[in-house]
C-alpha angles and dihedrals in degrees: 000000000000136000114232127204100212107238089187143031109253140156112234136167101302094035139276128339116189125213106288101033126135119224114189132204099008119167117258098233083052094047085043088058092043096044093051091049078056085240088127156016131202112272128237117238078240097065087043104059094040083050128214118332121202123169104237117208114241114255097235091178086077089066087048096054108064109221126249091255102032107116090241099063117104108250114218118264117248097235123177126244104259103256113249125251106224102056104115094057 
């Protein structure tokens, strides 16, 4: 069993594995086949133990939508209930 740092995004049998990506406890036939494509390389205690490392894009959707206790937010209106017609009968 080794453990494969992923070189290059690519879709395999139990989905997709992006670039940086640590996969633990492969076969060694399975890491073989996927070395020799050039999808991985055998990974360094070191990268193990720190884990798999991606660059995630900011959501920037999160600036754009004030919060519901941010001082800029509209507060409701109090509005009364319409008044029935049929009160009087």
């Amino acid at each position: 069993m080794k453990n494969a740092l992923v070189l290059d995004d690519h879709f395999g049998d139990d989905g997709s594995v992006t670039a940086g990506m640590i996969l633990k406890d492969i076969t060694n036939t399975r890491f073989d086949e996927l070395e020799k494509k050039g999808l991985v390389r055998e990974a360094t205690d070191k990268e193990v133990k720190a884990g798999s490392k991606h660059d995630f894009e900011k959501d920037e959707s999160e600036k754009a939508a004030p919060k519901p206790d941010d001082k800029q937010a509209q507060k409701p209106e109090d509005k009364k209930a319409p008044e029935p017609a049929n009160k009087g009968a």
